[in-house]
N, C-alpha and C positions, 0 to 999 in steps of 0.2 A: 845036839841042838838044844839051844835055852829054852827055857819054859814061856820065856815070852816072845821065841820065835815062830814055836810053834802051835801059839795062839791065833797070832799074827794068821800064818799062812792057815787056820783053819778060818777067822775071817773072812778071808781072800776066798777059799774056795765055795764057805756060804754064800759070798754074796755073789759069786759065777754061776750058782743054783738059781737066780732072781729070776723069772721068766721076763721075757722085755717085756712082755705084752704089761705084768705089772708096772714095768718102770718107769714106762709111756703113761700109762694110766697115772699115777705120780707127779712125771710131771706134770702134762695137763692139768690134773689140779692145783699144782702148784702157780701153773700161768694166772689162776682166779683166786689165787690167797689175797693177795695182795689189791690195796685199792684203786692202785695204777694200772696191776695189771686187768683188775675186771673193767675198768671203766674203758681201759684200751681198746680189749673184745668186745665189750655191749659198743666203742663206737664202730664197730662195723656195722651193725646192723641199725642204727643211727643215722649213721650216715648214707648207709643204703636206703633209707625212707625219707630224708630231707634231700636226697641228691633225686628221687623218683618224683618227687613231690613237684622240685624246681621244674624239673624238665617237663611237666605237665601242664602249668603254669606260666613257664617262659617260652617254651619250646614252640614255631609255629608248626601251626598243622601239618603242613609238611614233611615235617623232621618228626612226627609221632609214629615212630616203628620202634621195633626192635632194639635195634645195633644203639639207636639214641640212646636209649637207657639203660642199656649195656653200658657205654662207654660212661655215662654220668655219675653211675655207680663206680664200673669199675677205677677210675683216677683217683676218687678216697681211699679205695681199698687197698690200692695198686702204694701208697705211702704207710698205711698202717699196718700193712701186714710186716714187713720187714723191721717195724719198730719190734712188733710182738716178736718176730725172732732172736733181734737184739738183745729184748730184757730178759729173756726165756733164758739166755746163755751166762751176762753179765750181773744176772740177779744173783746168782752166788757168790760174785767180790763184791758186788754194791752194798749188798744188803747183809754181807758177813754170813751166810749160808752154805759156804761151800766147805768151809771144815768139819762140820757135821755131817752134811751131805758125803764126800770122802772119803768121810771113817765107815759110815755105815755100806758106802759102796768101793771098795779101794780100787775097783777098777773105772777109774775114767772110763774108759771110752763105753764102756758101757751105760753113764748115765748121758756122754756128749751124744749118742747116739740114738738114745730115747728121746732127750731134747730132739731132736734133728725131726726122727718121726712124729711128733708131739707138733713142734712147728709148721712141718708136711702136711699135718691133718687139719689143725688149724686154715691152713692158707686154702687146702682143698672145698675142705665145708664152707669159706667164706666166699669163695667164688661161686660155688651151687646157690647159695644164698642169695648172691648176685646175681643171678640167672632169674633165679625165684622171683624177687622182688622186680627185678625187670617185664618180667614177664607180665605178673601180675598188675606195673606198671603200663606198662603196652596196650593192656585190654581196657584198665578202666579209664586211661587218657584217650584211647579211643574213639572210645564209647561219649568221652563228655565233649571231646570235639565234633563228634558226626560223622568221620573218618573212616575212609578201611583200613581194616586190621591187617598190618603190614609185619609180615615174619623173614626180616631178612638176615639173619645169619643160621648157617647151618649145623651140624653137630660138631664137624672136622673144626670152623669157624671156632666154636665154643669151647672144643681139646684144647685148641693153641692158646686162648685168651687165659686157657688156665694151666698150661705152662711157661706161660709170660708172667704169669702173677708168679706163681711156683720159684720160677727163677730170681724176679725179683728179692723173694723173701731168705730163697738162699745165699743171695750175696748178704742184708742185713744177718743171717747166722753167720755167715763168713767173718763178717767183721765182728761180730760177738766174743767170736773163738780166738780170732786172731789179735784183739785190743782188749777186751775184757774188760772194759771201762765204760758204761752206760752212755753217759755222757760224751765220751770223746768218736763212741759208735757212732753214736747219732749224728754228731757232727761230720763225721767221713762219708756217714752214705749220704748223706745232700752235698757233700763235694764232688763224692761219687755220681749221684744221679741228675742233680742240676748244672755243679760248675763244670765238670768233664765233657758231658756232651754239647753244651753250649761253645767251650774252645774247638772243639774237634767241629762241630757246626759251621762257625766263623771260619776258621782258615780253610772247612772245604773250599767255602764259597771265593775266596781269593786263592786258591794256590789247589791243580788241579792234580797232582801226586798226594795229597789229604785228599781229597773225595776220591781217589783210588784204591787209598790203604784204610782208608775210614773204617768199610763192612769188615777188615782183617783185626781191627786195634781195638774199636769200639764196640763191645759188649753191651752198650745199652743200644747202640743203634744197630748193631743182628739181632737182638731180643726185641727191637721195635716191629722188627719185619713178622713176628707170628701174629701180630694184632692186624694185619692184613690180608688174613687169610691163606691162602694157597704158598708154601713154602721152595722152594728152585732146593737143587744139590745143591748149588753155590750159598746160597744162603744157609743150609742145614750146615756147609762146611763153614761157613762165619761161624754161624752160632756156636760149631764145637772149638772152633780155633780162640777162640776170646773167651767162651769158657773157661777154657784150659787156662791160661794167660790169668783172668780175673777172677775165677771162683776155686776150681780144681789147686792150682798151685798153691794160693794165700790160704786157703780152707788146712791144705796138708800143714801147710810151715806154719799155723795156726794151733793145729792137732800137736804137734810137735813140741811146742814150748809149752802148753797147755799143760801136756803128760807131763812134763820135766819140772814146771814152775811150784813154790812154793805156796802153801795155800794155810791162811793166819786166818 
């Protein structure tokens, strides 16, 4: 074996020594190097205090519980987190960091992997966040209205909203992995999230084999159903069948070229 082979494979085995726990920690900070990427993260919580704000504000007294500022919150968040998974993935062909990156880790899937849990952690802490500030929300709009203090969603309620968001963010890593281009990411998931369910929308409404196969095809409308609370088999079996179909499948054949493609 050449000398520069078996350089190579000692490489490779240091860097199977990397604990993820560090790798994760890496990337994370790599999400706040950059000025896109911190301004991305500080707009969570941004936008969690102009979207608590409005709903205080505009919101009538009526509508000052809970669930309101849950939801007012969660619709910014429910857009931005998928961004932060996109550029989490695509930052190292945009920004020419993955040849570096690469060399010092030759095993992919170990840093796509760390990304993955980096993004996970991310999308998790921002919905607790979102809880927080609602919450918080809830008491002092309350309080300025005159109102009682109305706690309407329950923990099971607050699981699902935050594996609604969860899901969300992993289809934007989906397309990260699987297009690998910032730009053209971003683009597919508002095809994905706005033009898709909008056509699948319209022809329920005219043609009644589409609003039968709809909960089977359309993965943002079984992902809609956990924002509702209480989830049926049927619905848990949507959710996994359009998984598979729009996240599972594109994520693997994503992984696939990922491993194989060349990286300048």
């Amino acid at each position: 074996m050449s000398t520069l082979a078996v350089q190579a494979r000692e490489r490779a085995e240091l860097s199977g020594r990397i604990p993820m726990a560090r790798m994760t920690s890496i990337e994370l900070r790599k999400m706040f190097d950059t000025r896109s990427g911190f301004w991305l993260t500080a707009s969570i919580g941004i936008s969690a205090l102009l979207a608590t704000t409005a709903a205080i504000l505009f919101a009538p007294d009526s509508e000052l519980k809970y669930s309101t500022f849950a939801s007012a919150i969660g619709f910014p968040i429910a857009v931005i987190l998928p961004m932060i998974a996109i550029l989490s993935v695509t930052g190292e062909w945009s920004q020419r960091t993955g040849l570096a990156t690469f060399t010092m880790t030759p095993h992919r899937h170990q840093v796509i992997t760390a990304k993955a849990i980096a993004s996970i952690a991310i999308g998790a802490l921002s919905v607790l966040l979102a809880f927080a500030v609602g919450a918080v929300g809830n008491v002092v709009g309350s309080s300025i209205a005159g109102v009682e203090l109305v706690w309407d969603a329950t923990l099971m309620d607050c699981v699902y909203i935050m594996l609604a968001n969860v899901l969300g963010l992993l289809i934007g890593f989906m397309l990260g992995v699987l297009i690998r281009n910032s730009s053209a990411a971003i683009v597919a998931y508002f095809i994905y999230s706005g033009l898709l369910p909008t056509i699948f929308g319209v022809l329920a409404v005219s043609q009644d084999w589409v609003e039968d196969v709809q909960p089977w095809v359309d993965f943002s409308y079984a992902q809609g159903a956990l924002f509702e609370g209480a989830m049926t088999a049927e619905q848990w079996a949507n959710l996994g069948v359009t998984g598979l179909v729009w996240l599972v499948i594109p994520t693997a054949v994503g992984l696939v070229t990922l491993m194989r493609s060349e990286v300048k």
